[in-house]
N, C-alpha and C positions, 0 to 999 in steps of 0.2 A: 036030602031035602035042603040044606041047609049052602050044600056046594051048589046047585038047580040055583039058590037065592044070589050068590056070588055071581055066576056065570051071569046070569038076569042082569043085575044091576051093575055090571063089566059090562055089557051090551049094549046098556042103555045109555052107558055113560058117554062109550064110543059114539053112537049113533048123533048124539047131542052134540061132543066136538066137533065133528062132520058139519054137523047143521050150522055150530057158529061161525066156523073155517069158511063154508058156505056163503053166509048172511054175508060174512063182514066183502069177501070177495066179489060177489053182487051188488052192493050198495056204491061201490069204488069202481070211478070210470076210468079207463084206460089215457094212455097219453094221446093225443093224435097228429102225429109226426109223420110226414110227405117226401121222404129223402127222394132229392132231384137225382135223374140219374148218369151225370155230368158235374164236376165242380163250376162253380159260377165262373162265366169270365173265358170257359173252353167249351168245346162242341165234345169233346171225348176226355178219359180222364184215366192216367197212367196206374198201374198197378202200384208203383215205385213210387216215393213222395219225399218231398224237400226235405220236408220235416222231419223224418228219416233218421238224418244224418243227424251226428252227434256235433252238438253246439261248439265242439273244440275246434273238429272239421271245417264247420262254418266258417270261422273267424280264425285267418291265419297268422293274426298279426300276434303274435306272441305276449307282447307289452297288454293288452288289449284280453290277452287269455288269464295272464296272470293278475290282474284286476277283477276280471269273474269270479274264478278261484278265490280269490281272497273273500270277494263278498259274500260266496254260497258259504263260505265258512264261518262268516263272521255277521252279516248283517242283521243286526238286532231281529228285524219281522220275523224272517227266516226262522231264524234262532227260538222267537215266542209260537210260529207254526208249528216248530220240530217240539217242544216240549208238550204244547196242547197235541199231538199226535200220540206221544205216551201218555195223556191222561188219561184220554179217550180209550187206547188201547188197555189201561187197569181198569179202568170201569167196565169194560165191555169182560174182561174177567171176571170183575165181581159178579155180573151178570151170568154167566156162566155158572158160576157155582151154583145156583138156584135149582138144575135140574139134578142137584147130587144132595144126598142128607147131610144136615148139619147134626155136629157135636158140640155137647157144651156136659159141664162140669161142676157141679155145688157141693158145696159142704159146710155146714152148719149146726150150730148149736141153739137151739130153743128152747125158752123157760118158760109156762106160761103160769100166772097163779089167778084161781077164780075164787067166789064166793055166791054156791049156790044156794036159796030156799034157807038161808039161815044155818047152815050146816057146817059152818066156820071154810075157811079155807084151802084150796084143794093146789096144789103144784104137781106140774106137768113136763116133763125135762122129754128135750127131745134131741139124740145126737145123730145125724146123719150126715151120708158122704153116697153122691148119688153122678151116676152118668144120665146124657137124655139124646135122644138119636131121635132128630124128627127129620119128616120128608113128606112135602108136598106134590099131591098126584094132580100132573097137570090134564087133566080133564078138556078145561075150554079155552086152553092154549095162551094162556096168560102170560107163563114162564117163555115160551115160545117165541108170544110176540115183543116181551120184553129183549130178549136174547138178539134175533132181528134189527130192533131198532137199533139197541149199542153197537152191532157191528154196524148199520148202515151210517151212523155216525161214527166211528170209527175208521169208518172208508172213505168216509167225506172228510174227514181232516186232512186223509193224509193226499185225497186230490185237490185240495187246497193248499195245502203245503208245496205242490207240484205248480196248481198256479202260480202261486207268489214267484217259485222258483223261475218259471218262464218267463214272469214279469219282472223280475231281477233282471237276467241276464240280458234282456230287450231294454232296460233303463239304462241300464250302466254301458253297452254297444251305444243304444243312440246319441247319451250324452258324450262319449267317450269322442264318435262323430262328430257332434259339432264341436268340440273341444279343438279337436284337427282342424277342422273349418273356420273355424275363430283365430287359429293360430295362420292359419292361410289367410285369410282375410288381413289380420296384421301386419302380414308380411306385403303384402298387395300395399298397403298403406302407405307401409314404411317405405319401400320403394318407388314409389309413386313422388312423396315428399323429397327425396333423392333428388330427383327427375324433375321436382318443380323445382327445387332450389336453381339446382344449374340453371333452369332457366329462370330464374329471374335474375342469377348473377350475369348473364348474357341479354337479358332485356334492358337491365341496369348500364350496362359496357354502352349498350346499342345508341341508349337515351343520351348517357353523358358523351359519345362519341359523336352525336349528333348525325345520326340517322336515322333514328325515330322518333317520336315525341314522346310526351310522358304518358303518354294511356298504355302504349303496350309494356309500358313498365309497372304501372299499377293494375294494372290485370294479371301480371305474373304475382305480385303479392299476394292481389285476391283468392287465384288461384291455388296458392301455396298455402295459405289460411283455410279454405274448404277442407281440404287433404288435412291437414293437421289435427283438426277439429274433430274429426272423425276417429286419432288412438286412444284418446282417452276412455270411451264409451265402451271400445273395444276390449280395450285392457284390463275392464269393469267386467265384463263380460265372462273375461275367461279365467280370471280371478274365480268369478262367483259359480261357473260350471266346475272348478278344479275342486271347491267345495261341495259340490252337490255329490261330485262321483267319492269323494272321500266321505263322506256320508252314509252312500249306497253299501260301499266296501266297508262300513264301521270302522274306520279309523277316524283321528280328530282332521280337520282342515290343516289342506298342506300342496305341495307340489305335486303334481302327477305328471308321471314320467311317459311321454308318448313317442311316437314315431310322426316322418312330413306326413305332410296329405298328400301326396302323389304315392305315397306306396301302397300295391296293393294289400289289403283289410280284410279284405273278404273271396270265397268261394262265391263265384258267380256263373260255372259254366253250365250247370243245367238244375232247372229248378221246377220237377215236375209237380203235381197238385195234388198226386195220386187220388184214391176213388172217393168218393162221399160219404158211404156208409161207413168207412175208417176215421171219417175226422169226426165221428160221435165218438169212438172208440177214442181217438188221441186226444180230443181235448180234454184238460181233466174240469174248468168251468163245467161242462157238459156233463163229466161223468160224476163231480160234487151235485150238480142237480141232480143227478138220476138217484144219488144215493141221498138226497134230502126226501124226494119223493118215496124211497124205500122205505126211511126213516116216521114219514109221516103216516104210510100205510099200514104199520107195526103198532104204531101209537094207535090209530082204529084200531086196530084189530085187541089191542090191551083193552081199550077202554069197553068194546064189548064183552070180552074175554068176562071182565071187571064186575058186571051188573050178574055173575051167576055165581053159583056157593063154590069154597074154596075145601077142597078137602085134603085133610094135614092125617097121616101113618104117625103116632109118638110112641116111643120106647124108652122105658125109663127102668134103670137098675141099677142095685149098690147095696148097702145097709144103713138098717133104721132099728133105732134102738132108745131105752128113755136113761141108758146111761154110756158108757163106756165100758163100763164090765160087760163082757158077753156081746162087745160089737160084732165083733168078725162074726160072730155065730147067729149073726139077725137077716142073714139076707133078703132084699125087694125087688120084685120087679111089678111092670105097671104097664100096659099096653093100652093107648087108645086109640080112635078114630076118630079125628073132628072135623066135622061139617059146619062149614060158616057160611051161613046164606045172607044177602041185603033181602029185606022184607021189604021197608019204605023208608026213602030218605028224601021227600018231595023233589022228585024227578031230577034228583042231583047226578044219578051216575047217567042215565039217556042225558042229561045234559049235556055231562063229560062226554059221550059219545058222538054226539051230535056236533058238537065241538072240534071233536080230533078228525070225526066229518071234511067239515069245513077245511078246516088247515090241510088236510090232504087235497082238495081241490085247488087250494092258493097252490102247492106243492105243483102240482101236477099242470098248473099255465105257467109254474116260472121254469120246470124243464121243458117245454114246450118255447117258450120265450128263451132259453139260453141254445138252445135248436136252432133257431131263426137268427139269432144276434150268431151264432156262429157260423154261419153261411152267409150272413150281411157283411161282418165283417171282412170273411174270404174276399169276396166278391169285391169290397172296398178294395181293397189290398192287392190284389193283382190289378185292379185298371187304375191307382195309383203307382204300382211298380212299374209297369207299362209303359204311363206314358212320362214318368221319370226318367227313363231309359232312352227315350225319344227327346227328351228335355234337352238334354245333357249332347246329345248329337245336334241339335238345334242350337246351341247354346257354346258348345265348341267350334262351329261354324262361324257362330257371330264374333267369336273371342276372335278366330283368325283373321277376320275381315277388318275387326276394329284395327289388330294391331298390323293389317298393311293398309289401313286410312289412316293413321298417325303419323307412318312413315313417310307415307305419300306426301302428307301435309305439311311435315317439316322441312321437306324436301322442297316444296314449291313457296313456302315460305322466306328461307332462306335464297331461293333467286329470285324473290319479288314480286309471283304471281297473285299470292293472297295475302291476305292480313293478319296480323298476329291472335284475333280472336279468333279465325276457321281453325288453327293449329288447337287453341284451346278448348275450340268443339271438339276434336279428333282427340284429344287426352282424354277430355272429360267420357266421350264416349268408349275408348278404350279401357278407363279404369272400372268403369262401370258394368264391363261387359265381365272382366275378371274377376268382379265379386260375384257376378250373375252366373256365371261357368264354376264359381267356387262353390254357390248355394246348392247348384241343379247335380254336383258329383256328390255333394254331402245330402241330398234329398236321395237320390238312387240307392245309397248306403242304408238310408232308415228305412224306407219303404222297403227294401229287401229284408231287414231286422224284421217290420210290422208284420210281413205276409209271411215269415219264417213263423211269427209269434201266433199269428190266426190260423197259421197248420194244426196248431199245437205243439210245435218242436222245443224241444231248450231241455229236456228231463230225456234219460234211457228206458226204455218202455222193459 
């Protein structure tokens, strides 16, 4: 009869789990996600993907490698992601232990003295040394969904840890790039002022020799004044980027040792997109949402769990005795079952439910929202890459056209055809085209860094 009562109330227990596993799973809407079946930006989309390739690969420039290096080793953020990564990972231990009995261990001495009904007073000496083995039967999935949620935050650390890390490596390459491009740009300057000097010692010659007047000799000043004006800002510049990337890398403010800007920096020979439903997979923004929304659906599912009785297996053994003579020879043990039910707590735990509700909805538009911002930014990112690539051909063109309209102009200058200010359109536009050619090669550089970084690439999968 008694086993008939066991099996019954094992049956019903199961049946009930079921139900809440059930409820909470029905009440909880699904994400709703449209993977296009093309990456943005192409009509087809390669099996094989940029992103791929490992970020050493990428960036050939060695100087430029061992400056990542240093930072993924050293950059403070990093460094507070990797430590909250083992928090999270003991915690979601502790949580684990939940589904295994706990031991614990007392031992004590009690005196008690009363005075009952007039009867003078009565002492009561109590020496025990006792073990206690309890274990909670998780019935309505409480331990479960606790278990759950620690790891789904535990998984989102360390795919945030993986962001920051992509967003590293993409900070310290772009600024690394303009660093180069700054230092190209100063050089443009520097040589430029070269260029104007002589010529204003030769407009100078021209004046006092008495074959020009004095305007094209105060327009070489002018000239030479513009250019000049321009290193200081510069200088300012790349001072304050030499700081930012010392920074990145966690060391203090200091020099950073680079390579020209014409050398090549980077792998650029093939850079496919590969398939769409991978880049849910590689980015980890995307897969930290997915495991926020995990995280949130676990918390329902506790908070339901939560509103039914909890029921606790205790085992208790050792000896109990009212002195120390005769301990060893007192042995106890004690077995029970406890059932803790909530009766009424004015609608406090359906609150809590109701509640962890809600935050699973927020959960579930902001991975749906990190879905779309990951294909927005693809999509940015190649027709930024794109027409950087196109820039820089456009842009090299006009470089070469400037500097044979300079040449032409000093050339026709010198016999007499034009005036000394058409020569100084023809610099001004020449010098101008070689910052513009310098921008459009250091823009191809980032925007290749961005669309590497909107793959998800920078971390070994």
């Amino acid at each position: 009869m008694k086993h008939k009562i066991t099996k019954r109330i094992f049956l019903l227990a199961t049946i009930l789990f079921a139900t809440v596993s059930c409820s909470v799973e029905k009440r909880l809407s699904s994400p709703e996600v449209s993977i296009p079946d093309s990456m943005p930006g192409t009509a087809e989309s390669d099996s094989l993907c940029f992103a791929d390739i490992e970020w050493s690969c990428i960036i050939t420039d060695s100087l430029l490698s061992n400056l990542i290096t240093e930072a993924l080793e050293n950059n403070k953020d990093l460094l507070t992601a990797a430590s909250r990564v083992e928090e999270l990972q003991k915690l979601y231990r502790v949580e684990q232990s939940g589904w295994y009995p706990s031991l614990g261990a007392r031992a004590y001495i009690d005196r008690e003295t009363n005075e009952k009904s007039g009867k003078g007073f009565v002492e009561d000496v109590e020496v025990a040394a006792k073990l206690t083995l309890s274990w909670e039967a998780d019935f309505f999935g409480r331990i479960r969904y606790s278990n759950k949620g620690a790891l789904a935050e535990y998984m989102k650390s360390i795919e945030g840890k993986r962001a920051l890390q992509i967003t590293l490596i993409a900070d310290i390459a772009t600024s690394y790039f303009e660093l180069v491009a700054l230092d190209n740009e100063a050089d443009i300057i520097r040589k430029t002022i070269e260029t104007r000097q002589e010529n204003l010692r030769i407009a100078k010659l021209r004046f006092e020799g008495g074959l020009t007047t004095e305007i094209p000799y105060q327009q070489a000043k002018v000239s030479l004044a513009d250019a000049a004006a321009l290193l200081p800002e510069i200088e300012k510049k790349i001072k304050i980027k030499e700081n930012e990337i010392s920074f990145l890398t966690g060391r203090m403010p200091g020099e950073i040792e680079r390579i020209g800007f014409n050398s090549q920096i980077l792998y650029t020979e093939n850079t496919p997109l590969g398939l769409p439903s991978d880049l849910i997979k590689r980015r980890p923004d995307v897969k930290a949402a997915e495991y926020a929304l995990q995280s949130a659906m676990a918390k329902a599912g506790y908070a339901w769990a939560d509103r039914f009785p909890r029921f606790t297996i205790s085992l208790e053994g050792g000896f109990e005795n009212n002195g120390f003579a005769g301990f060893l020879t007192a042995p106890l043990t004690y077995v029970i079952g406890d059932l803790t039910a909530p009766l009424f707590s004015f609608g406090k735990r359906k609150s809590k439910y109701e509640a962890a509700v809600a935050a699973y909805e927020g959960a579930r538009l902001q991975y749906e929202k990190a879905v779309l911002t990951a294909f927005k930014e693809v999509s940015n990112s190649v027709a930024e890459y794109l027409s950087s690539k196109e820039n820089v051909v456009l842009m090299n063109n006009l470089l070469e056209s400037s500097r044979k309209y300079v040449n032409l102009a000093t050339f026709q200058y010198i016999n007499g055809y034009i005036s000394y200010i058409d020569v100084l359109d023809a610099q001004r536009a020449y010098f101008n085209a070689q910052r513009t050619y310098s921008k459009a090669v250091r823009d191809e550089y980032i925007c290749l860094i961005a669309l590497y970084k909107s793959l998800g690439g920078g971390w070994t999968l």
